[in-house]
C-alpha positions in Angstrom: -36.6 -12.3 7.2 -32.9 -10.8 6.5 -32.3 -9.8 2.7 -28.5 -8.8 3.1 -25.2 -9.6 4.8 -22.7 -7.1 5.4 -18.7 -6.8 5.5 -16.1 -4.5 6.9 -13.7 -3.9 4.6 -10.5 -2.6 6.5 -8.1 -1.7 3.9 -4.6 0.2 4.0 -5.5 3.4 2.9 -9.8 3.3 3.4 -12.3 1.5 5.0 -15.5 0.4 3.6 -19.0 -1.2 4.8 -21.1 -3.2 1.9 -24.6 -4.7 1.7 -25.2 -7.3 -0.2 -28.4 -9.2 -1.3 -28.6 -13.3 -1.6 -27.1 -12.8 -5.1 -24.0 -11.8 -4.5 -25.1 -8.2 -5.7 -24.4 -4.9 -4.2 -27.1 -3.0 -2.1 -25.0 -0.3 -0.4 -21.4 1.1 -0.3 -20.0 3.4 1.7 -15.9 4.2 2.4 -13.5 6.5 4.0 -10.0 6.9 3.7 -7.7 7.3 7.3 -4.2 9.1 7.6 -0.7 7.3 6.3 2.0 8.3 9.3 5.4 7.7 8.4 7.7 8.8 10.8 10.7 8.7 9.1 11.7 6.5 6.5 10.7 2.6 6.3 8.1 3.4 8.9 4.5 3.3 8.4 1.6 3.5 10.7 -2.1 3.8 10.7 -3.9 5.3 14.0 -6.0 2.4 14.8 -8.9 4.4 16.4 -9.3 6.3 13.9 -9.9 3.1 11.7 -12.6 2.2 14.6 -14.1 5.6 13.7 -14.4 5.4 10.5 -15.7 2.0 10.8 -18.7 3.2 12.8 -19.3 5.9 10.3 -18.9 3.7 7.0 -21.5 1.4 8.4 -24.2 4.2 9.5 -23.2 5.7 5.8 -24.7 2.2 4.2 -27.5 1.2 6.5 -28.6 4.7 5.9 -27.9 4.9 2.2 -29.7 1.5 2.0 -32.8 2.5 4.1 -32.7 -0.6 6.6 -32.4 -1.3 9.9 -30.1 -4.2 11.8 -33.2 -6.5 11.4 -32.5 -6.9 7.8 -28.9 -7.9 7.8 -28.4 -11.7 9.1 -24.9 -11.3 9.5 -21.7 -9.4 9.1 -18.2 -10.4 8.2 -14.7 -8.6 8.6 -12.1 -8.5 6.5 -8.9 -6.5 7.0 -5.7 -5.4 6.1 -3.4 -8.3 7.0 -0.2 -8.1 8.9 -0.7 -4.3 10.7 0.1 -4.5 14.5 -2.1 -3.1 17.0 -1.6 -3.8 21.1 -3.8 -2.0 23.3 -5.3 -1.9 26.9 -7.7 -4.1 28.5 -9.3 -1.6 30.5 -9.0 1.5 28.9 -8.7 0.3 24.9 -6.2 2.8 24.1 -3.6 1.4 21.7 -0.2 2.2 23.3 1.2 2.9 20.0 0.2 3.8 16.6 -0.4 0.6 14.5 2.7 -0.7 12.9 1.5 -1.1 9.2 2.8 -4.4 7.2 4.7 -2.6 5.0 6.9 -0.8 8.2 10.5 -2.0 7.5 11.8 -0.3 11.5 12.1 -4.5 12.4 14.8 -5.1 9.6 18.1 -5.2 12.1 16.1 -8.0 13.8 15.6 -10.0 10.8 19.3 -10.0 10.3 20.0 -11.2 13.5 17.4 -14.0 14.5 18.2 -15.2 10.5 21.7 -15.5 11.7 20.9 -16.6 14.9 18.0 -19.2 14.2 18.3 -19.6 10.2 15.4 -18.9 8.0 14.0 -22.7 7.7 13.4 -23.1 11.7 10.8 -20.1 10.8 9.7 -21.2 7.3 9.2 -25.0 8.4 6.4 -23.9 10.6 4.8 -20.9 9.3 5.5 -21.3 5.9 6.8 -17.3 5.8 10.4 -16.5 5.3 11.9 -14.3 8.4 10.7 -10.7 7.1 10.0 -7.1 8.4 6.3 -8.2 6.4 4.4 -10.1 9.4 3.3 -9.6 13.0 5.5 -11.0 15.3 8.8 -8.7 15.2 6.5 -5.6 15.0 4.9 -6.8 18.4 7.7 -7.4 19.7 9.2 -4.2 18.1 6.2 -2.5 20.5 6.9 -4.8 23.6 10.4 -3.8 24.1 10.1 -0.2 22.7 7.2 1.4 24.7 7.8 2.1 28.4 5.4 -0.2 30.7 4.6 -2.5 27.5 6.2 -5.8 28.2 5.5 -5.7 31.8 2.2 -5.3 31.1 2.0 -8.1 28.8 3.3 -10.5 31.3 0.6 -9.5 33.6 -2.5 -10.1 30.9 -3.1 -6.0 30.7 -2.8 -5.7 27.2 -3.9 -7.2 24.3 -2.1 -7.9 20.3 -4.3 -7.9 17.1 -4.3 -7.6 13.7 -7.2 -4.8 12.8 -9.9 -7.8 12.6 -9.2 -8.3 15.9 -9.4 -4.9 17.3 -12.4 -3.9 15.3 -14.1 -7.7 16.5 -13.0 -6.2 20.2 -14.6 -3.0 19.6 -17.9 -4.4 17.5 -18.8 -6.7 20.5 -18.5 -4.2 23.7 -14.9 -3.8 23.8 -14.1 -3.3 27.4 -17.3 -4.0 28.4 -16.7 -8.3 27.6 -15.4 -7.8 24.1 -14.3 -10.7 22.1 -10.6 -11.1 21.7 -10.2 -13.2 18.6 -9.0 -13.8 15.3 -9.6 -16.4 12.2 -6.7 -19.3 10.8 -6.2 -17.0 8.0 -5.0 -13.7 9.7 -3.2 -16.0 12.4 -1.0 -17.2 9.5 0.4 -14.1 8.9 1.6 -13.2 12.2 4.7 -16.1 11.9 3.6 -17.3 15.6 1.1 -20.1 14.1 2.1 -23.3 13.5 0.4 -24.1 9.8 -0.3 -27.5 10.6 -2.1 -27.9 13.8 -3.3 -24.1 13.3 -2.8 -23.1 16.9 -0.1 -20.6 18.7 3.4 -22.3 18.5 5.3 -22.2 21.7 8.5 -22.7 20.5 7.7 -19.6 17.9 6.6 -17.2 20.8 10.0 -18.0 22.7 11.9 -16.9 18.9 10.4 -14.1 19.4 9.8 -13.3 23.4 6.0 -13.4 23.0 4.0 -14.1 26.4 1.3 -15.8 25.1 -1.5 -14.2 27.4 -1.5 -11.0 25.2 -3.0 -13.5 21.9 -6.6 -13.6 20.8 -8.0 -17.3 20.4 -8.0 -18.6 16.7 -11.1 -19.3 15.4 -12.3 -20.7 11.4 -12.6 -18.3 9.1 -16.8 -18.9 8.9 -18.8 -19.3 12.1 -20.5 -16.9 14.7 -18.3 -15.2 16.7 -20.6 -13.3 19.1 -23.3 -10.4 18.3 -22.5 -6.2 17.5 -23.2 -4.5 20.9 -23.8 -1.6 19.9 -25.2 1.3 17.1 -27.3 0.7 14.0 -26.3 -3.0 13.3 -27.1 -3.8 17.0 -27.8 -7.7 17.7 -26.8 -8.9 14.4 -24.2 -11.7 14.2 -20.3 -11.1 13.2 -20.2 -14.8 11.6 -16.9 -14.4 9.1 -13.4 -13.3 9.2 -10.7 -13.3 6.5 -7.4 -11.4 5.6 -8.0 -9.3 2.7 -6.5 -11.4 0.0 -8.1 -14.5 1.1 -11.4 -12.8 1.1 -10.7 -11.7 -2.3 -10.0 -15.6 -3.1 -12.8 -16.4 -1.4 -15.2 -14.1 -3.4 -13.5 -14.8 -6.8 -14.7 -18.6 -5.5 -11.4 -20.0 -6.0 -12.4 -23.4 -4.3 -10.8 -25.8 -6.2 -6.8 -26.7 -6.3 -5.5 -24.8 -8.9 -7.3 -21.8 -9.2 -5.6 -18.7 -8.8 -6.5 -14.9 -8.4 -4.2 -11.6 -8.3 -5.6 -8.5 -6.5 -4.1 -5.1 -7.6 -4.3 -2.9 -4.9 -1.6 -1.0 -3.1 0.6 -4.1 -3.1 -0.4 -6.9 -5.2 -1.1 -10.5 -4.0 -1.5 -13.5 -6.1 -3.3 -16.8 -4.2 -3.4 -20.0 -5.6 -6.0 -22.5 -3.5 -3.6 -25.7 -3.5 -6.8 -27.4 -1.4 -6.3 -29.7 1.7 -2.4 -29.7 1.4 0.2 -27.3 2.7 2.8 -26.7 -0.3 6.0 -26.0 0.8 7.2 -23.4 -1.7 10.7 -23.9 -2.8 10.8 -20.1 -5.2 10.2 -17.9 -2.9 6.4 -18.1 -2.3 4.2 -17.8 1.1 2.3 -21.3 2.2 0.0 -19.9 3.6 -4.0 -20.7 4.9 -6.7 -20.2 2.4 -9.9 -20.1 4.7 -11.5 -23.0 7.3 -15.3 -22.9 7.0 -16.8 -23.8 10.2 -15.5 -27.1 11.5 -14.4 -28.0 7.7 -10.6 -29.1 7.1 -8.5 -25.9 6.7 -7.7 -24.9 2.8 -4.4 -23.7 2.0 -2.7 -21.2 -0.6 0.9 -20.7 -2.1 1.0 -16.6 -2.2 2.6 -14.6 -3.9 3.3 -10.7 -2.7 4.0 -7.8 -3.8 4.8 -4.7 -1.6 4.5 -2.0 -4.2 1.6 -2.2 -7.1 -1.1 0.8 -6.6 1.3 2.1 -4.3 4.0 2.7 -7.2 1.6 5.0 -9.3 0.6 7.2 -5.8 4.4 7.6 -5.8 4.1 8.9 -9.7 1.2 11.2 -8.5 2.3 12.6 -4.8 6.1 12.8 -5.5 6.8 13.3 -8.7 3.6 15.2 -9.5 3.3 13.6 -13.2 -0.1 13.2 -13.1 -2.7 14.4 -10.4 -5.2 11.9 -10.3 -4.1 8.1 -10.3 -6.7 7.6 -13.3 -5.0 10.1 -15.6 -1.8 7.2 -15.5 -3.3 5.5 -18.5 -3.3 8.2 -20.2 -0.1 9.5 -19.6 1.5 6.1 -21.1 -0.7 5.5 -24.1 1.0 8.8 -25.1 4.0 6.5 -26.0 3.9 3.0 -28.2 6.1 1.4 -26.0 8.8 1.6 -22.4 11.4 3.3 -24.6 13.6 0.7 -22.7 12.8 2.2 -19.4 12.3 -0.4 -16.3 11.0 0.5 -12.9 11.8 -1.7 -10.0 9.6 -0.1 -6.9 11.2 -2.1 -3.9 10.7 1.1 -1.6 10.7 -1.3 0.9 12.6 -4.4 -0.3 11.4 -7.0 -2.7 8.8 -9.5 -1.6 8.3 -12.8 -3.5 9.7 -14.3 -4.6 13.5 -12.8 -3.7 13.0 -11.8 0.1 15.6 -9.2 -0.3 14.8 -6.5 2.3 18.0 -4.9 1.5 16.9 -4.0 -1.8 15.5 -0.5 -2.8 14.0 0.8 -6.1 15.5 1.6 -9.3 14.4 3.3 -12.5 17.3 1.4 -15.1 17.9 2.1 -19.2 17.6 6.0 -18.6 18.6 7.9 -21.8 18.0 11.8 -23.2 14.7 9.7 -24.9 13.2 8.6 -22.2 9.9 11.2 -20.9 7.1 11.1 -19.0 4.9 8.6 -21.1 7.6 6.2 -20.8 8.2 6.1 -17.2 4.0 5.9 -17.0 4.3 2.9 -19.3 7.0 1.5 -17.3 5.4 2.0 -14.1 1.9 0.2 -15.1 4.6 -2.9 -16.3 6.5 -3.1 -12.8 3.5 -4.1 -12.0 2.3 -6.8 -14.3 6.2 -8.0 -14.6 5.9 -8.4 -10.7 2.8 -10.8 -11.0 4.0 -12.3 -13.8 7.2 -13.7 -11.3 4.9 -15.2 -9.3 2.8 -16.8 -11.4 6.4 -18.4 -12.6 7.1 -19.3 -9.0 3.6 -20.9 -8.3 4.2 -23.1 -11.4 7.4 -24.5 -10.5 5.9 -25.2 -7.0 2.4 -26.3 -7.8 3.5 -28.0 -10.7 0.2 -26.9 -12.0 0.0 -25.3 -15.4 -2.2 -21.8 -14.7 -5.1 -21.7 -17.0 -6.6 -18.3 -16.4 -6.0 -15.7 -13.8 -8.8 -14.0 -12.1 -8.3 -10.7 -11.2 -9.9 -7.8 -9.2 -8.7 -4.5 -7.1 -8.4 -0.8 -7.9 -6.1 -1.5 -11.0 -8.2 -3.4 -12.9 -9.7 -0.5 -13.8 -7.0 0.1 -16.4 -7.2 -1.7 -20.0 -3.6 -1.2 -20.8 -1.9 -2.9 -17.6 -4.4 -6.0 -18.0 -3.5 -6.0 -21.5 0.1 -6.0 -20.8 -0.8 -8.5 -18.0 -2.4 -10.8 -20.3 0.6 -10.4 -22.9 3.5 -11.0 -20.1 1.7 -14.1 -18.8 0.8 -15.3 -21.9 -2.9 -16.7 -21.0 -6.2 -14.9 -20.5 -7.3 -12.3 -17.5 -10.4 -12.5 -16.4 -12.2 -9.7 -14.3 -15.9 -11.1 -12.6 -18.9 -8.8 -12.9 -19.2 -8.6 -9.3 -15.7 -7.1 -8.7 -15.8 -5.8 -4.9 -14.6 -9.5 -4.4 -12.6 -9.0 -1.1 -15.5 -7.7 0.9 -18.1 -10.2 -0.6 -15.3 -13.0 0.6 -16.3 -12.0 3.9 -19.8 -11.5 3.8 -19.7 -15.3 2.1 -18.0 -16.3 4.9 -20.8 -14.7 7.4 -23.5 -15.8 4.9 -22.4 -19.6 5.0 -21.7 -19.5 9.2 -25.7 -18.5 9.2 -27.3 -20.4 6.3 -28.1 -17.4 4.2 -25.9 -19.2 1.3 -26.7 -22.8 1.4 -23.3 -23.7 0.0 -19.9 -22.9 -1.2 -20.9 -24.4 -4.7 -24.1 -21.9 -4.4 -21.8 -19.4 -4.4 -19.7 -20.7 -7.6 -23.0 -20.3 -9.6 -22.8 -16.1 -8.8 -20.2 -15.8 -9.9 -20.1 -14.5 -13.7 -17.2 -12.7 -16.1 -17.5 -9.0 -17.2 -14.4 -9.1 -19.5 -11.2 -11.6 -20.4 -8.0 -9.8 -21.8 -6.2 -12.5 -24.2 -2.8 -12.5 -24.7 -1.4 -10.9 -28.1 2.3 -10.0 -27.7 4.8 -11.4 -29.9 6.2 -14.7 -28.1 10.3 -12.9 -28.8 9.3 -9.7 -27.6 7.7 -11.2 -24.7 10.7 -13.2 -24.0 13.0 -9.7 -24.4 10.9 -7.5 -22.0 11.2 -10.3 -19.4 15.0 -10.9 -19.6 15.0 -6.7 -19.5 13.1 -6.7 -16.6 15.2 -9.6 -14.7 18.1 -7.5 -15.3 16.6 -4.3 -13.6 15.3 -6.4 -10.4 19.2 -7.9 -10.2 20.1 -3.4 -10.0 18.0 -3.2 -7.1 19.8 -5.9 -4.8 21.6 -5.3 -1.4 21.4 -1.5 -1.9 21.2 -0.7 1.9 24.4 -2.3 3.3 
């Protein structure tokens, strides 16, 4: 009988494989990081077969670090970096182009133009995303009319677009010996070519943006069995879940009910609020966006809130500036001061995401004087981030018109006392990190786990789940108030900077 289920965990900057037992609980981990390409500036890319490499090698890692074979795993889910772009070849499997990364910015011409061409709300109405350089469909058809052969080959059903789920699905199950080609509600919803409501491909979106339909995997719930892995040590065993990252991470924070909200803090930051059975249009700046479907269930729906730069920002401290050299030492580095020293960072490297949508802005660093130092701009750069979540937990309010009682959180940065301290403070109500805190892979492997009855039910699954520490809020109510209206003022700096 099986005593785990597995998950791919695709990230931006590493992949990881994880084994865990029918408690929720960790029995193996392995990870590997994969090249950042940027080309020139505003472009980013991942080489998407060398993601299916280290795939392969992360999940031989575990198995073997675990001591089991395929027989002891019932199922495996995938969850992945949402957004990135891959297209590649039917009969060969080669991607015909690097993958075009959801942070890339290369489509932003395009986004001026179809939003004076086609206006925002034709897009928003039926995806619930704003027009963006963020999602799927501009960078495919950034690759369709940009590399030789590409849409001609399209047209004619030789080629095929995923997100990395996809590809990695494609690869898992033979790839081009009969491998699947398909993806969940979830990562469909973030290409801006599903319509939210009837959660299938939208005609009238794929003509926006000259999409022949034939080179789309089928959409699928997020929680059912896809098909079997062909080949190597999980051989036979059953790919049964499929989530974007952040809704994985809801998932595995068990966020089930209307109202509950998580923030993961990982290279960007992304806050999901489940608002249940209902589609909430946001009217500040949020994503609507699908939560999860299990099996043949009604589909679940989120308001999001993202943020391109959070993990990212203090990698930029460490690799460009060279202030610290490991991204741990950050905490460090500003508990060396008491305070900002009135510094403010805004990191919109690549344009602000929610809730302004402003892809002409660009970063700033604002209230420089001879006092400011090192400390200061670490202090600063840990608050970006918390100022940033802070936003869109104001945001989700005003749409939601649901108070927030607690936010759970998880990712790399919760790590770091003084940011979910700060967190805590900004917000004004308690943070709350789980004890089981790899929460975006063990989303997925609930999702596989429910498609083959390892976990008997969603509610099962709300009993695992237990908190390892809760920050409350201690910050003076006029200084909390001051920092805000500080902040607010820095974010307004970093408008239309790119003409």
């Amino acid at each position: 009988m099986p005593h785990y289920v597995g998950a791919i965990d695709q990230g931006t900057t590493s992949t990881r494989f994880m084994l865990c037992d029918a408690s929720g609980k960790l029995a193996a981990c392995a990870q590997m990081e994969h090249q950042q390409i940027y080309p020139q500036p505003g472009w980013v890319e991942h080489d998407a077969e060398e993601i299916w490499r280290r795939t392969q090698q992360v999940i031989r890692q575990a198995m073997d670090q675990a001591g089991v074979k395929a027989s002891a795993v019932a199922a495996i889910g995938i969850t992945n970096q949402r957004e990135t772009t891959v297209v590649w070849s039917r009969t060969t499997g080669k991607p015909l182009h690097h993958a075009i990364v959801w942070q890339d910015t290369r489509v932003a011409e395009e986004v001026t133009r179809l939003s004076r061409e086609t206006g925002d709300v034709f897009f928003r109405s039926r995806t619930g995303l704003p027009l963006s350089t963020y999602f799927s469909a501009l960078k495919l058809q950034w690759i369709l009319e940009n590399i030789a052969g590409a849409r001609r080959a399209a047209e004619a059903g030789e080629i095929m677009f995923g997100n990395i789920d996809t590809f990695l699905l494609w690869h898992l199950t033979g790839g081009t010996d009969n491998g699947l080609h398909l993806t969940d509600v979830t990562n469909a919803s973030r290409t801006q070519l599903m319509h939210l409501k009837t959660l299938q491909w939208d005609p009238e979106l794929l003509r926006a943006f000259a999409i022949p339909e034939q080179v789309l995997p089928r959409i699928c719930s997020s929680s059912e069995v896809y098909g079997h892995v062909a080949e190597g040590p999980l051989r036979g065993v059953a790919i049964a879940g499929i989530l974007g990252d952040q809704q994985a991470a809801l998932v595995g924070q068990t966020c089930f009910k209307s109202g509950e909200a998580k923030n993961t803090y990982g290279t960007g930051c992304f806050l999901l609020m489940n608002t249940g059975a209902r589609a909430v249009e946001s009217k500040h700046g949020l994503l609507t966006t699908v939560a999860y479907r299990m099996g043949t269930q009604p589909a679940q729906y989120a308001l999001e809130g993202s943020v391109a730069i959070g993990g990212a920002l203090v990698q930029w401290l460490r690799d460009n500036l060279g202030l610290i050299q490991s991204s741990a030492e950050i905490e460090d580095l500003a508990r060396t001061e008491a305070d900002n020293g009135d510094v403010y960072i805004v990191p919109a490297f690549s344009g602000l995401y929610a809730p302004y949508w402003k892809d002409s802005a660009r970063g700033v660093i604002a209230g420089l004087t001879r006092f400011a130092n090192k400390g200061h701009l670490a202090r600063a750069v840990l608050e970006a981030v918390a100022f940033q979540t802070g936003e869109g937990v104001e945001a989700r309010e005003q749409d939601s018109q649901i108070a927030l009682e607690v936010l759970r959180v998880d990712g790399g940065m919760v790590r770091n006392d003084l940011l979910m301290q700060f967190q805590a403070d900004i917000l004004d109500r308690p943070v709350v990190l789980p004890q089981i805190q790899e929460t975006t892979g063990l989303g997925a492997a609930y999702a596989a786990g429910l498609a083959v009855g390892f976990f008997p039910s969603m509610s099962a699954l709300r009993d695992h789940w237990n908190a390892e520490k809760t920050w409350n809020p201690k910050m003076d109510k006029t200084k909390r108030a001051q920092m805000y209206r500080q902040w607010k003022k820095a974010v307004l700096r970093s408008f239309d900077w790119v003409d």
